[in-house]
Residue, then its C-alpha position, 0 to 999 in steps of 0.5 A: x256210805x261213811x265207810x266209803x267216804x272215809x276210805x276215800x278220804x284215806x286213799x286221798x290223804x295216801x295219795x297227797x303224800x301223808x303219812x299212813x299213821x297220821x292219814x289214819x288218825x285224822x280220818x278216824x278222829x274226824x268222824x268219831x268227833x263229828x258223825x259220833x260226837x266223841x268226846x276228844x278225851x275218849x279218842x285219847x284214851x281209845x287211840x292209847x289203848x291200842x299200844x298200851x299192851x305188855x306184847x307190843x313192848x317186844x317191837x323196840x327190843x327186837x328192832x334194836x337187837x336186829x339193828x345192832x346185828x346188822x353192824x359190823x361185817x356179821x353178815x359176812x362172817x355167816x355168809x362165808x361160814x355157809x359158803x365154805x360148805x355150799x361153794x360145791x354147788x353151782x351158784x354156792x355164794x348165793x345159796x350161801x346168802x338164801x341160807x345166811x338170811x335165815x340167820x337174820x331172819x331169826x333176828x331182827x323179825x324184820x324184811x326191810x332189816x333183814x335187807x339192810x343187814x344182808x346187802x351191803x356185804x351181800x353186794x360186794x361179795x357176789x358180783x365178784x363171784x360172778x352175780x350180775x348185779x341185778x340178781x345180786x340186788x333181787x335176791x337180797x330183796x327177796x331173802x330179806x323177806x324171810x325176816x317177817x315169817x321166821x320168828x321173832x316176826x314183827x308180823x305175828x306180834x303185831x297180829x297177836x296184838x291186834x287179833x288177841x291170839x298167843x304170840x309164843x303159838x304164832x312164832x312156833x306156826x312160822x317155822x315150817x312155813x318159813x324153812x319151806x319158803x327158804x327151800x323154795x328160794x334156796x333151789x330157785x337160786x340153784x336153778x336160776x344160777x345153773x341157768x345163767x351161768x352165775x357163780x364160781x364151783x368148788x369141787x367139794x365142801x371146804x370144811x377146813x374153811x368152815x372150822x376157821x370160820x366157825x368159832x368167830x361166827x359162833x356168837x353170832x350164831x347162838x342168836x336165833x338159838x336164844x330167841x326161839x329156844x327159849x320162846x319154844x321151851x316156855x321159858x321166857x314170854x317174846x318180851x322177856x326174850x326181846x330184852x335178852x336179845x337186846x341186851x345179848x346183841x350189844x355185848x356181841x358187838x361191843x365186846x365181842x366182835x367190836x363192830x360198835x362202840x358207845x356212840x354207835x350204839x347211841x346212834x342205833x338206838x336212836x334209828x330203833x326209836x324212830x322206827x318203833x314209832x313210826x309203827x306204834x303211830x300207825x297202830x294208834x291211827x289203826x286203833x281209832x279207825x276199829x272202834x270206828x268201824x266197831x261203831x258201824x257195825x262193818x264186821x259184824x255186818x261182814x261175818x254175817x254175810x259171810x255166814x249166811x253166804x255159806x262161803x267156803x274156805x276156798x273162796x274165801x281164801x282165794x278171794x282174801x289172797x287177790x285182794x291183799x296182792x292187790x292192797x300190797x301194791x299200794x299199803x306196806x306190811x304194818x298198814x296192811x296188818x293193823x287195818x285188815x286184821x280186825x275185819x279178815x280175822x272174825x271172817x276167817x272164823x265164820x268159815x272155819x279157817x284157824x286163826x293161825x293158820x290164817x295169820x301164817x298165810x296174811x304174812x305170806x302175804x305181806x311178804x310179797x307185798x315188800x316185793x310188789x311195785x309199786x310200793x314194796x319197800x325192798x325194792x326201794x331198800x335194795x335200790x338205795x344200797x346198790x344204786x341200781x334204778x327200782x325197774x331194774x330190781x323189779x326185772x330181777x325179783x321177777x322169777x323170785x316172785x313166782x317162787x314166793x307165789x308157789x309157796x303162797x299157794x302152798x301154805x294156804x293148800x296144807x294148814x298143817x305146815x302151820x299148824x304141826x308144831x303146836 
């Protein structure tokens, strides 16, 4: 019965327009303090533990990096090195920006940054090509969505965080998956530029192009070579590396490409904070409601159910992929992890599902709710930067999100795309 009052609660407070973080905090600092007369200095102490973890510093350090990579025309620079080779297909600028995204993916860790940094020069470059504004607009939003698969994902860390698994293991899980979600948006962008006619055809690859390009995109390139080589070869631990690339993605662009100088950096700066603590405010509220539901007894109480149930992982795994759809509608991605993690993970286990396997398909999963209306922050992020209405968006991502479907499917089918490389 508290459980149910208190989602109830949250829904009303969401609803009401309050913020996820402080709708959080005040449902579960309210029943510590009045169905368990918790003193308020442990709530403190309880809500501080949940951020007070050497893994979470990575989270500003790579949304600062990602943040100052998305100045300048670094998007455009990669796009035209990519196209340069591609233009032989039909629809080469857009596959151009499919594999571009990669790149930014590999960055900032992030859906929403890698949208911001791919759009604008996104924008202006395919509906010159032919794009209608529209595709334009669904395919950047859906591309950004790799940013939370390939690592540094923002995603892993926050569930190795939570869930207490190795960050390094859960990066190395996100490859495979995050390149065959980049083949399936790569050919769907092919098939859908075959059909309507989009783009401009070269009869083959321009590599004078590509060799004039190349050593002006280079630095920028070595990016995603630092973080994930460096992460993949054990020398530095995802925080270590946060801070090189942080420190790296400000010598790029203020003495190598010269697209910011001190004052736009103080500026970036500033947005990071922003963003790191709107996060680490959702995760403080998310700590207070886990020791609350810890204190009902919700997950063991579930994991028991489950274990006597003898749930197999089928049902399990089709149950938990309609219910995040679902949730996605209404919860963005940090939501969905840091309040869904401590309760789905033990459940996965009971049913011998791996646990990072397990983490690769809940990030799928948040990826698409960055797609799903009416919530999915893409959409509005797209929305904004081409001034078309959302519906018109939603029409484009249409096709795209059968795509992301198909993959979801997939990576829930083969546990080794997950997990080969470890």
């Amino acid at each position: 019965m508290t459980v149910a009052i208190a989602v109830i609660a949250l829904l009303a407070l969401i609803a009401a327009g309050i913020h996820v973080a402080i709708a959080l905090g005040i449902i579960a600092a309210g029943l510590m303090l009045i169905s368990f007369n918790i003193p308020p200095i442990l709530i403190a102490q309880t809500a501080w533990g949940s951020i007070d973890s050497y893994a979470l510093v990575a989270i500003p350090f790579f949304i600062f990096s990602g943040n100052l990579m998305s100045r300048g025309n670094l998007a455009l620079v990669i796009m035209n090195l990519v196209a340069s080779v591609v233009r032989c297909f039909k629809g080469g600028v857009a596959l151009a920006l499919a594999i571009s995204s990669m790149f930014f993916a590999a960055v900032n860790g992030s859906s929403v940054a890698c949208a911001v940094a791919l759009g604008p020069a996104a924008v202006r470059l395919l509906p010159a090509e032919g794009y209608s504004p529209r595709f334009s607009a669904a395919l950047i939003a859906v591309c950004g969505t790799l940013g939370l698969m390939i690592p540094p994902s923002l995603s892993f860390i926050l569930i190795g965080s939570i869930v207490g698994m190795p960050i390094p293991d859960l990066f190395i899980a996100g490859i495979i998956p995050g390149l065959l979600e980049l083949t399936l948006l790569a050919t769907g962008t092919v098939v859908l530029s075959r059909r309507y006619g989009f783009g401009i055809q070269q009869d083959k690859p321009d590599w004078k192009a590509f060799r004039k390009a190349l050593p002006s995109a280079s630095g920028a390139l070595l990016m995603p070579v630092l973080i994930i080589g460096t992460i993949y070869a054990g020398l530095f631990t995802p925080t270590e590396v946060s801070a090189l690339a942080a420190i790296y993605a400000a010598v790029l662009v203020l003495l190598v490409y010269r697209t910011a100088n001190l004052f736009a950096i103080w500026q970036t700066l500033q947005e990071s904070v922003k963003q790191t603590v709107m996060i680490y405010g959702i995760l403080l509220g998310s700590g207070l409601l886990t020791a609350m539901l810890t204190r009902l007894g919700l997950a063991a109480e579930l994991t028991r159910f489950v274990a006597e149930a003898n749930v197999s992982p089928f049902v399990f795994l089709l149950t938990v992929n309609i219910l995040l759809i679902i949730v996605g509608m209404f919860l963005d991605g940090v939501s969905m992890i840091v309040l869904l993690s401590p309760i789905l993970f033990p459940l996965a286990t009971a049913v011998d599902i791996n646990p990072v396997h397990f983490a690769v398909i809940l990030t799928a999963l948040v990826e698409i709710a960055t797609l799903t209306p009416p919530v999915g922050l893409n959409l509005f992020v797209m929305s904004k930067i081409t001034k078309l209405p959302v519906h018109e968006i939603i029409q484009g991502v249409l096709p795209f999100y059968g795509i992301r479907l198909v993959g979801l499917v997939l990576i829930n089918a083969v546990p080794q795309l997950s997990l080969a490389l470890l």
